[in-house]
C-alpha positions in Angstrom: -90.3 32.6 -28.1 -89.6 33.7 -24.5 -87.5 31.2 -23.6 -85.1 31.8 -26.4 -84.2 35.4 -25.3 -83.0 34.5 -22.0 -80.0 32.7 -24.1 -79.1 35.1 -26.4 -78.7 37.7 -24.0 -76.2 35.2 -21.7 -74.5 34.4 -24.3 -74.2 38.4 -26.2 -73.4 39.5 -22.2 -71.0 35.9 -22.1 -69.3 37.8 -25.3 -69.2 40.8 -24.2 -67.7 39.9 -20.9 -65.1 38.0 -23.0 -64.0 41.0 -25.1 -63.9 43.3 -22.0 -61.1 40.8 -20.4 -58.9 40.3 -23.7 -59.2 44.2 -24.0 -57.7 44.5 -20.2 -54.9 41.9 -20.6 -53.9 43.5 -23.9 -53.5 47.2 -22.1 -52.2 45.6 -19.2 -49.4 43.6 -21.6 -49.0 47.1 -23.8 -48.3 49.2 -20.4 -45.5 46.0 -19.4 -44.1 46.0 -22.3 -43.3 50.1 -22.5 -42.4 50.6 -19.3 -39.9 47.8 -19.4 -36.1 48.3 -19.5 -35.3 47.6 -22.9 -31.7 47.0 -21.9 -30.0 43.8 -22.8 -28.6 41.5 -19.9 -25.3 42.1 -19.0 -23.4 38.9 -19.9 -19.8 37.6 -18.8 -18.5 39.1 -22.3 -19.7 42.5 -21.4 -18.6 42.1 -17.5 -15.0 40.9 -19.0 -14.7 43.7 -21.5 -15.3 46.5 -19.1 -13.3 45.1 -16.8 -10.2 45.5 -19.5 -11.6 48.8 -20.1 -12.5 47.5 -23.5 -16.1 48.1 -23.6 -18.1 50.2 -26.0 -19.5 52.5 -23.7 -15.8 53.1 -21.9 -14.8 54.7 -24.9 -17.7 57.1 -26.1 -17.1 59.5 -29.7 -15.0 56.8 -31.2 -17.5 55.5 -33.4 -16.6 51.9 -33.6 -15.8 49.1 -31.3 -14.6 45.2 -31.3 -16.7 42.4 -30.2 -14.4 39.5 -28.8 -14.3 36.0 -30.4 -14.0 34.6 -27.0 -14.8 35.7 -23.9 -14.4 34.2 -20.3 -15.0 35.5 -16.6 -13.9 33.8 -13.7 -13.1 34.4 -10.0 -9.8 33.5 -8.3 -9.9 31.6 -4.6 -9.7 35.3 -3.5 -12.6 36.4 -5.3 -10.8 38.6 -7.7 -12.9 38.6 -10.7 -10.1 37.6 -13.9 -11.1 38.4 -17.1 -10.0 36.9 -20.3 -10.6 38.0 -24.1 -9.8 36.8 -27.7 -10.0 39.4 -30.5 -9.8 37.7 -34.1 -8.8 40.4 -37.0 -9.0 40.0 -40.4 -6.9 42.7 -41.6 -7.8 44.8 -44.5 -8.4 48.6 -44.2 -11.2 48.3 -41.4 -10.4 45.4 -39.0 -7.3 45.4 -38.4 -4.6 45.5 -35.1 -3.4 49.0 -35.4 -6.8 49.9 -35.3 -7.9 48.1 -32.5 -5.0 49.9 -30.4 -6.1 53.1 -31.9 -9.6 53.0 -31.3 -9.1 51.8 -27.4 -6.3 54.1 -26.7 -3.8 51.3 -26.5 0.3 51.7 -26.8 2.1 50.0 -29.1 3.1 46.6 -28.4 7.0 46.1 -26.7 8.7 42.8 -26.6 7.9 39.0 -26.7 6.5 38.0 -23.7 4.4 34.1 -22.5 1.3 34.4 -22.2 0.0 33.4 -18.5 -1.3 30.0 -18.1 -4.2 30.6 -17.3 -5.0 32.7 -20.3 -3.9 29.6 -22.8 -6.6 27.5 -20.1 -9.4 29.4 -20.1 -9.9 30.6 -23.6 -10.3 27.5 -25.9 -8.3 27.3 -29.2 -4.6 27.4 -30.0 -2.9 30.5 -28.2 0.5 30.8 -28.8 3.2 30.2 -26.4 3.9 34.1 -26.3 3.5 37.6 -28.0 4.3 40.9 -27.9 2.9 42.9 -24.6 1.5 45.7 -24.4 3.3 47.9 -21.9 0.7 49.0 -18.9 -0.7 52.3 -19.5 -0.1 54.4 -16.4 -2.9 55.7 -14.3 -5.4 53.5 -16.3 -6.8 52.3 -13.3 -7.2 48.9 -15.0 -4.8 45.7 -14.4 -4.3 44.1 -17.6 -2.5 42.7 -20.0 -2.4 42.6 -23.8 -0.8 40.6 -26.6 -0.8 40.8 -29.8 0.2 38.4 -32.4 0.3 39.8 -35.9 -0.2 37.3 -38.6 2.8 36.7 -41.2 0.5 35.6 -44.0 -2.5 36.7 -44.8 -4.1 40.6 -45.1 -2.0 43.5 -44.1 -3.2 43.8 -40.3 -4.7 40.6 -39.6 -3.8 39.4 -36.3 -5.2 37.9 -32.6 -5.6 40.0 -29.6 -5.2 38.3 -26.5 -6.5 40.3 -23.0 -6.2 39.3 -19.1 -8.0 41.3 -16.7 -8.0 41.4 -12.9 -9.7 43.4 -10.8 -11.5 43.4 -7.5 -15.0 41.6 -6.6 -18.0 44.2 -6.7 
């Protein structure tokens, strides 16, 4: 029976040697894993909403925000970073356009005005050849420009928002 021994204890040590290593790499992944940064990426949505000032976090205490239907970020030969944005609204009580200028501090909108080529390019769908602009709102410290095309049928409210950004590269 002695020569038994010598394999169960290689193979209870063997075990035991196993169990010590998952045990590591399970603390090791638990200490990763909480000392992470949780935060999500910061995609070219987020990069063109803040730089329209349209961001969640640029407007804290207002308890709401939009999330754009389309967003695009691009650089011009300059390196000036150009955002665009699409906001869809359904209308209704909740999501609707004088609500979205309320709850980013926007004036109302002026007169009919084209929207810039290379708005119509870059977001995909069917833009229209103009609507009504937002007039700039002094010392903003943001270039943009905003139009807003209410719709004639269809909830009380409903409408597109169209945004074009520019700023410098950072």
């Amino acid at each position: 029976m002695t020569p038994v021994r010598p394999v169960l204890r290689r193979l209870l040590v063997a075990f035991l040697a196993a169990c010590v290593g998952f045990t590591v790499l399970v603390v090791g992944w638990g200490v990763v894993a909480l000392t992470r940064d949780h935060t999500p990426r910061e995609t070219d949505s987020t990069r063109a909403q803040r730089l329209a000032g349209l961001h969640a976090d640029q407007h804290p205490g207002k308890g709401r925000y939009y999330v754009p239907q389309d967003a695009v970020l691009a650089r011009t030969p300059d390196g000036t970073r150009v955002g665009y944005l699409h906001y869809r609204l359904g209308g209704g009580d909740d999501v609707n356009v004088d609500d979205f200028l309320r709850t980013y501090d926007l004036p109302g909108p002026g007169g009919p005005a084209p929207l810039p080529d290379d708005l119509r390019t870059a977001l995909p769908g069917d833009e229209p050849p103009e609507a009504a602009l937002l007039p700039e709102a002094p010392g903003s410290g943001v270039h943009r420009q905003v139009y807003v095309v209410r719709t004639q049928d269809g909830p009380t409210g409903a409408g597109d928002v169209y945004v074009r950004a520019t700023g410098q590269s950072s």
